[in-house]
N, C-alpha and C positions, 0 to 999 in steps of 0.2 A: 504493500500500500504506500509507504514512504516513497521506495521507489518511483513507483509509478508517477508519484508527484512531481519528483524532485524531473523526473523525464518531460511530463507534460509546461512545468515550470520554466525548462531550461529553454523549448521549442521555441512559445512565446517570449522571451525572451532576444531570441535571434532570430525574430520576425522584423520582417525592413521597417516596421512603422517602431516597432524598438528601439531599433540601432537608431533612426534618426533620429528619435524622441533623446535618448539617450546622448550623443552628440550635441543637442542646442541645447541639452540642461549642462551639461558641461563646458562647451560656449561659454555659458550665461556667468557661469561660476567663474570660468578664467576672466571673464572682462569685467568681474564687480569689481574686482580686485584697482581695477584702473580708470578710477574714477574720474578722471580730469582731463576734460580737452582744452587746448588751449584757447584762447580770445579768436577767434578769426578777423583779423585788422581788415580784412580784404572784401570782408563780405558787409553789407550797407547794414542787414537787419544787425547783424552782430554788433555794430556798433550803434545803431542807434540804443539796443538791449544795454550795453557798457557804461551808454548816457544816463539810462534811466536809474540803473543799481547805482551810479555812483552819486546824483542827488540822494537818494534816499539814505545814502549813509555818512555824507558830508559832516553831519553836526557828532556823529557817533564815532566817524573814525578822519578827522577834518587831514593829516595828511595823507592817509591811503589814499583815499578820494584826489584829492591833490596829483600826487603821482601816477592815478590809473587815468586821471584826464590830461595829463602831460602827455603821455603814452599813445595817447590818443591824437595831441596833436603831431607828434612824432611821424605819424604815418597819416597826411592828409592829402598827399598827390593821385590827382587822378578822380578825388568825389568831388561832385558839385558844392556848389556855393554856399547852398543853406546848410549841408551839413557841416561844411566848415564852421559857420555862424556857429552850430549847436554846440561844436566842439571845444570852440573859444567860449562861450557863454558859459559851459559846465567850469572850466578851467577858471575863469574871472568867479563866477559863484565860490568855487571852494578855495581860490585866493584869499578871496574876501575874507571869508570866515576863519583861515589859517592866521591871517593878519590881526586880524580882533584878538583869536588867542594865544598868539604871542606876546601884545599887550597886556593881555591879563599873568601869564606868566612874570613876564617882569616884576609885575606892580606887588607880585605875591613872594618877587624875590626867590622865584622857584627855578635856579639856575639849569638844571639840568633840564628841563622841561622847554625854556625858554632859549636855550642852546640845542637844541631838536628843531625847533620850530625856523630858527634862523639860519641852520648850516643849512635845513631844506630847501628854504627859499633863496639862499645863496646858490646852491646848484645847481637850481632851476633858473637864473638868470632874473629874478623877482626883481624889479627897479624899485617898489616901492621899499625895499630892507633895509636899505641907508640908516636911516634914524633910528632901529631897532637895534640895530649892528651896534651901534654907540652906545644906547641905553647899554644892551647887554655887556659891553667893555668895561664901562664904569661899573654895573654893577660889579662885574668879575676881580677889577682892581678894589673893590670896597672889600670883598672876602682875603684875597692876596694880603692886604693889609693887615686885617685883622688876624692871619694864622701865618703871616711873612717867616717867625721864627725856623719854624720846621722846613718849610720850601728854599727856606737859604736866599732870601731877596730883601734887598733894604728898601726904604720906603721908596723910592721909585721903581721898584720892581725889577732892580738887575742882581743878577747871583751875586750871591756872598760864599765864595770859596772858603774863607779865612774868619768868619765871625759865628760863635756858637751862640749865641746870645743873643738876649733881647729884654726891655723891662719887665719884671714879673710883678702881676699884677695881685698877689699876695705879697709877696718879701721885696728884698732889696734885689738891684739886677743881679744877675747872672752873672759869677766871678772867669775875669778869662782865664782859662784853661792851657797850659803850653801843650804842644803836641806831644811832647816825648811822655807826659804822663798820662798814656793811656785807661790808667785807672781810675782817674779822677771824672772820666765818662758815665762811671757807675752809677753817679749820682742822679743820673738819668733813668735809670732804670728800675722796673717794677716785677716783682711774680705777681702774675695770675693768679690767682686760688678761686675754684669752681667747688662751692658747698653743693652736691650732689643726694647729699641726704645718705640713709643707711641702704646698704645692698644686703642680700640675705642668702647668704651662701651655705647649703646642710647645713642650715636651723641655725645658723649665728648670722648676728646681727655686726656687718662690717662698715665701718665709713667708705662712702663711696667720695674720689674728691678725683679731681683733673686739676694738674700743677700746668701751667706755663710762662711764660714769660712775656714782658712788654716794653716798653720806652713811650715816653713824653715827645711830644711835639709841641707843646707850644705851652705859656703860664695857666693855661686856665683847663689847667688839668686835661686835657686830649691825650691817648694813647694808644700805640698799636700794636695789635697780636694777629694769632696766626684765627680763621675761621674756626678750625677742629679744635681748636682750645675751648671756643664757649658757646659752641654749636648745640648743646642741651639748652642755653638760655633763649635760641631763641628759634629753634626747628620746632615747628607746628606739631611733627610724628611723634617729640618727646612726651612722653605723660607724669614722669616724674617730676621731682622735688630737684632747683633749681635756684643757685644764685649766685655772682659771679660778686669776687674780691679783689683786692691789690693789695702789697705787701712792699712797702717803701726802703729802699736801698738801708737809710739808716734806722729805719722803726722794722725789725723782719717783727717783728710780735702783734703786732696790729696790723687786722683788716680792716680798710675801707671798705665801704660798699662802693661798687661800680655799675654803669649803667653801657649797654650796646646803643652806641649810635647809628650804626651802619656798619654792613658787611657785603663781603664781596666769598659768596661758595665758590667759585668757581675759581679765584687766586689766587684760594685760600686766607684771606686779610681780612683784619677786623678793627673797628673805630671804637674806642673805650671810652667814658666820662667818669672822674671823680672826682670830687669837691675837694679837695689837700691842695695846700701851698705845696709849689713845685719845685723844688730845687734846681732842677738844672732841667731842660728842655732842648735837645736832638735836633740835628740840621741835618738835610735831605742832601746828599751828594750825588753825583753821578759815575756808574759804574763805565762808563765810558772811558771813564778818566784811568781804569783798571787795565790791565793787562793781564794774559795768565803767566804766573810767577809770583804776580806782588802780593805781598803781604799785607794780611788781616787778621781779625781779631772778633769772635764769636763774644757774644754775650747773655748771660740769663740763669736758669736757674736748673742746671741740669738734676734730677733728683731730687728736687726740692733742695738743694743747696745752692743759697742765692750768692746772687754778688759773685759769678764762678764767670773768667774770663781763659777761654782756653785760643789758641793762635792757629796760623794755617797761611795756606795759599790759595791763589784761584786757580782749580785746576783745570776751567772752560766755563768761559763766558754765557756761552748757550746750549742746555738740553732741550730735547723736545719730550720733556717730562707731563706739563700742562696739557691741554687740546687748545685754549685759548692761549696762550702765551707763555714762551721759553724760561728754562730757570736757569740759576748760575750754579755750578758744582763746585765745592770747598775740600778742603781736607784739613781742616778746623775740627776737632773731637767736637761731636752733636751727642748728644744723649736726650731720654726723654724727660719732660722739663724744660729746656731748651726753647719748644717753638714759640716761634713770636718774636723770638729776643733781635735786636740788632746785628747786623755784621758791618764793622766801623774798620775805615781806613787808618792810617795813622797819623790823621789830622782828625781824627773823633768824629768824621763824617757818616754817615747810615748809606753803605755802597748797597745793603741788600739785608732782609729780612731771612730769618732761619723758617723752614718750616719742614724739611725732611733729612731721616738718617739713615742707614741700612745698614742695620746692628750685625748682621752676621759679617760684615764689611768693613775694615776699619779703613777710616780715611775717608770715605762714601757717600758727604752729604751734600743739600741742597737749600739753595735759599732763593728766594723772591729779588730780584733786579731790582734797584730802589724805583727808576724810571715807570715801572708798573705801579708805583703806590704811589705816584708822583701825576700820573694820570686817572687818579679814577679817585684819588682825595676829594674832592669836590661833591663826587656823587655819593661818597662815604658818609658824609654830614648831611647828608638826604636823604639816609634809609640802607634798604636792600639794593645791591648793585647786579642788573641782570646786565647780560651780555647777547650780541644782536649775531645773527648771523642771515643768510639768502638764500641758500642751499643748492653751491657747488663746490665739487669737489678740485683744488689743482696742487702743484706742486710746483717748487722752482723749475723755471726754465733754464737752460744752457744747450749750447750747442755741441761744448766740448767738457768734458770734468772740471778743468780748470778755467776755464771762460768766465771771464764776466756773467754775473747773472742776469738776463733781460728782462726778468720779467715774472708773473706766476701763469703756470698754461694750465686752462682750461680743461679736465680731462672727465669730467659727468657733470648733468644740471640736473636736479632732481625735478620730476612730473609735478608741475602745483605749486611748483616755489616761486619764489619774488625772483628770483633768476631767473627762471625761464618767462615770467610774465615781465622780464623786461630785456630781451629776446636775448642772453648770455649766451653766448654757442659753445662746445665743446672744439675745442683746438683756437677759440681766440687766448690771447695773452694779454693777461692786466699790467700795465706799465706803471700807475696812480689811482689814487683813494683821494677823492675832492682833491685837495690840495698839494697833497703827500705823495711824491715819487716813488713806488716799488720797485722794487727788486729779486725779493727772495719772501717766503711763506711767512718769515719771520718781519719782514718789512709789514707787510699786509696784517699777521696778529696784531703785531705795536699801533697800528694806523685804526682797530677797529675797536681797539681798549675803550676808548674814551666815548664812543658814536651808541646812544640809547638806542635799544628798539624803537622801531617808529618813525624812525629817522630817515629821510631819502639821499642817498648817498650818488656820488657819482662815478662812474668809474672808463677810464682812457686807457686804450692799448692798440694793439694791431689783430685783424683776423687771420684765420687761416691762409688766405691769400695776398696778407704782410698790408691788406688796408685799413688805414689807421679807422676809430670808432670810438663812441663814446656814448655809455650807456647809463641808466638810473633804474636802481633798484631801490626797492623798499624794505628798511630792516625787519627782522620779526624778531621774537624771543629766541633765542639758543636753546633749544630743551636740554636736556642732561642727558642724554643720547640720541644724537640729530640723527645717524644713519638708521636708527629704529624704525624713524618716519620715512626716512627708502625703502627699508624693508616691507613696510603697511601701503605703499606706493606704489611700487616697484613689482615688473615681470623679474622671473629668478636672472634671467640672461641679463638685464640691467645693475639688476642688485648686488649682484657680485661684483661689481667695478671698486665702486667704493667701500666695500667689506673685503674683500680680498684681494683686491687692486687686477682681475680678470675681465676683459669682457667676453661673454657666451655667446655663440649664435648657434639657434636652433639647426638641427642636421636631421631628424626626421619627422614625419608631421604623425606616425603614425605612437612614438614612443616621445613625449614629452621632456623626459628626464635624459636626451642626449639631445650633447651639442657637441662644438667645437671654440677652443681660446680664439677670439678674435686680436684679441689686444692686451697688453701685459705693462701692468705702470710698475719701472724699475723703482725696485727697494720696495715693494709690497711683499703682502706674503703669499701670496701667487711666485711669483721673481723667486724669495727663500726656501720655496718648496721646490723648487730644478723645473716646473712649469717652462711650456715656452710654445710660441705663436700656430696654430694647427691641433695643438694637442687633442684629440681626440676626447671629452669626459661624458661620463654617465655620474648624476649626480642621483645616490642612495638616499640620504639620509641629510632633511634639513632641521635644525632644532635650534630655540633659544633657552640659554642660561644664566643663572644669578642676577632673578629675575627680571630681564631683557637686557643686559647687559652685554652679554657675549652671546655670538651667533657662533655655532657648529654645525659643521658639513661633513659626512662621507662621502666620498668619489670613486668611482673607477674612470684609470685613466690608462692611456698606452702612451710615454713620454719617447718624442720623436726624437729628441736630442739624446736619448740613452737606449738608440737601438730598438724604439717602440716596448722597450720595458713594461710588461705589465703590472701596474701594483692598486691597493686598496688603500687608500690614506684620507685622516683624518685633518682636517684644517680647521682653526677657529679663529675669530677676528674679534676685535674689541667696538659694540656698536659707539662707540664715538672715536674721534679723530681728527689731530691736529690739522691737518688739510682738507675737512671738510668746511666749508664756512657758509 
């Protein structure tokens, strides 16, 4: 009886009105996945449709709206007259409005806000920004003044190499300091102590506490540490018991209380408040001024033992440790306790912030370039600091290894992004960021530190076929695994570009799971698996891990460059990436 069924079952089944029933639910399935077509610039209804969504969202989102009717005028050759009219008029309408609320930013003294509003209309060629441009300068020189200590600028706002000081608006000024006694820096500096409350480990009841370390910038108490030092005070996920301290160079026995002013997760940096006369207040130097060889001097509180100053060297200026921007390597003894603290030249300058160690490693740590906490200061005293990105993937350009770098080249634009909806192509090369010359990935992170989501940014290069261009995209938020959003995007033969640095092309229509390497971006992990251009793959096995964090893949592959070798190998990629942007 089973039988018979599973026979009559199987018929029906492999009846033609099956199969093809079978094929458009399948169909259906592979193209939900790809939910985004792009604007069609070329077609009349299309744009007129463009017109009308982006009145409706002018008051709610006043510079998206802005840039998608730029966009618009971008491509106006070839339609008649009125719709030009229409397209000018959306573009003047969300002017309008851009303008009024960059006004109100000012007036609210909401600099970050009102420095969005203004690089965008800068971009865009707005003649009406003049006056704004100013306003916004004065305000920015009224903040300079007030926090000049730590930024190393005297009252006219030129660097102060040479002066640690400033009046402290508790005690008497700031005594100078000669460079050769290093020690006497100390007096700047703070432990962190993070009251955590009690942890409960098999039925005993233990203090739970997070030691780190900090420095003063300026008299009125301002301070900086690392984020993971006092990430319980202020992550939503935490549920516990929660309060953060500081612990004064010459008082270690007394806590202050201290308050989060702003934080930046992704640089790891954190802006501290507490109400103590300050002793001595930290000047911002530039690691530019460094070299790898020269000498430095860690500072903070390694193991809860404060006031600990251990020495070192730079042993490279730039890791690509971050996904947002590079750190500097030391070989200065880090221990935990440590983060946060200063790393000071031998003129008591702040070259770079500590924030990692690799304990099985000695000699092995890392700190923060001061130049990053030198751009995003500003927005630090404004809160939570996000980071913007477009969603394409590139890597530096050169011709030859040792070449000059030209440029970053274009090598994926994700489906849906501000990239492609401000038509990025894959093989153009970015040469500038508004203002800012590129060169290398690293150029492009430093250039987009400081640029809020939101923000309409410009960007100058050459295309594929060496003609120069110049595009405007619009920032979004950075999520905290951008390539996640490829993944949820993306056909498999895309998505592997920028997770594995592979591009796939399908090789049969009847088995899905085989392709062929189209394309291989060198120093992927495509490139470190011996991968190379034809390879033949059949892909087994696709999963994510640590919760979306890491993408895994098994493959069968036959590698042409080893004799058509046949092997089963495992690959996995980290869903986020310093080259993704």
């Amino acid at each position: 009886m089973e039988n018979s069924l599973k026979t009559k079952l199987s018929t029906k089944l492999f009846h033609p009105f099956f199969l093809i029933l079978s094929f458009f639910i399948l169909a259906c399935q592979t193209h939900s996945e790809h939910h985004f077509i792009p604007l069609a610039y070329t077609e009349l209804d299309a744009r007129n449709g463009e017109i009308d969504e982006i009145r409706l969202q002018i008051e709610e989102k006043p510079l998206e709206s802005l840039w998608r009717s730029a966009l618009l005028l971008e491509t106006l050759e070839g339609f008649p007259n009125e719709h030009k009219d229409a397209c000018e008029a959306v573009f003047d309408e969300a002017k309008s409005f851009v303008l009024r609320e960059t006004q109100t930013a000012l007036d609210e003294k909401n600099i970050p806000l009102a420095k969005a509003f203004v690089l965008s209309l800068q971009n865009l060629s707005v003649t009406e920004i003049a006056l704004y441009t100013n306003e916004l300068e004065r305000l920015e020189n009224d903040f300079l003044k007030t926090y000049f200590p730590a930024l190393g600028l005297d009252e006219n706002n030129h660097a102060l190499k040479d002066s640690k000081n400033s009046d402290n608006a508790y005690s008497e000024p700031f005594p100078s300091l000669p460079p050769s006694k290093v020690s006497q820096y100390l007096q700047g500096l703070v432990t962190v102590w993070v009251d955590r409350g009690v942890s409960v480990q098999r039925g005993l009841g233990l203090p739970d506490r997070i030691i780190g370390s900090g420095f003063f910038i300026d008299s009125m108490g301002h301070m900086i540490t690392n984020y993971h030092v006092i990430e319980s005070e202020v992550d939503t996920t935490y549920k516990g018991y929660s309060r953060v301290y500081v612990k004064l160079y010459d008082d270690v026995e007394t806590r202050y209380p201290a308050k989060v002013i702003g934080y930046d997760k992704a640089l790891d940096l954190a802006l501290l408040k507490t109400e103590v006369p300050v002793p001595f207040s930290f000047s911002l130097g530039s690691s530019e001024d460094l070299e790898v060889g020269d000498r430095i001097f860690a500072m903070g509180s390694p193991l809860g033992l404060e006031n600990t100053i251990t020495s070192g060297i730079v042993s490279s200026k730039s890791r690509s440790l971050s996904t947002v921007a590079s750190a500097m390597q030391i070989d200065a003894a880090i221990n935990p306790g440590n983060s946060g603290g200063p790393i000071v030249d031998q003129n008591g300058l702040v070259q770079a912030i500590v924030f990692a160690g690799v304990l099985e490693y000695e000699g092995l740590n890392f700190a923060i370039p001061v130049e990053q906490l030198e751009k995003i200061l500003v927005l630090l005293f404004h809160g939570e600091v996000k980071h913007s990105y477009t969603g394409f993937y590139a890597k530096t350009k050169r011709e030859l290894p040792q070449q000059e770098a030209l440029g970053i080249e274009v090598h994926y634009v994700m489906r849906g992004s501000a990239a492609q909806k401000g038509l990025l192509a894959k093989g153009d090369i970015v040469q500038s960021l508004n203002a800012t010359k590129i060169r290398t990935v690293e150029d492009y992170q430093n250039a987009m530190l400081e640029i809020m989501p939101g923000t309409i940014i410009k960007l100058g290069g050459v295309n594929q076929e060496g003609e120069a261009f110049t595009k405007y995209l619009y920032t979004e938020e950075r999520p905290e695994m951008p390539i996640y959003e490829a993944y949820k995007r993306e056909p498999v033969e895309d998505f592997f570009l920028p997770s594995f640095g592979m591009k796939l092309k399908r090789t049969s229509v009847y088995n899905k799971n085989q392709y062929e390497i189209a394309s291989i971006i060198k120093g992927s992990a495509a490139d470190e698996n011996g991968f190379s251009l034809q390879d033949p793959v059949e892909i087994k096995k696709i999963k994510l891990l640590e919760k979306n964090t890491i993408v895994y893949a098994e493959l069968f592959t036959r590698k042409r460059n080893k004799a058509y070798f046949e092997v089963n190998l495992a690959i996995g990629a980290s869903l986020d990436s310093p080259y993704f942007f």
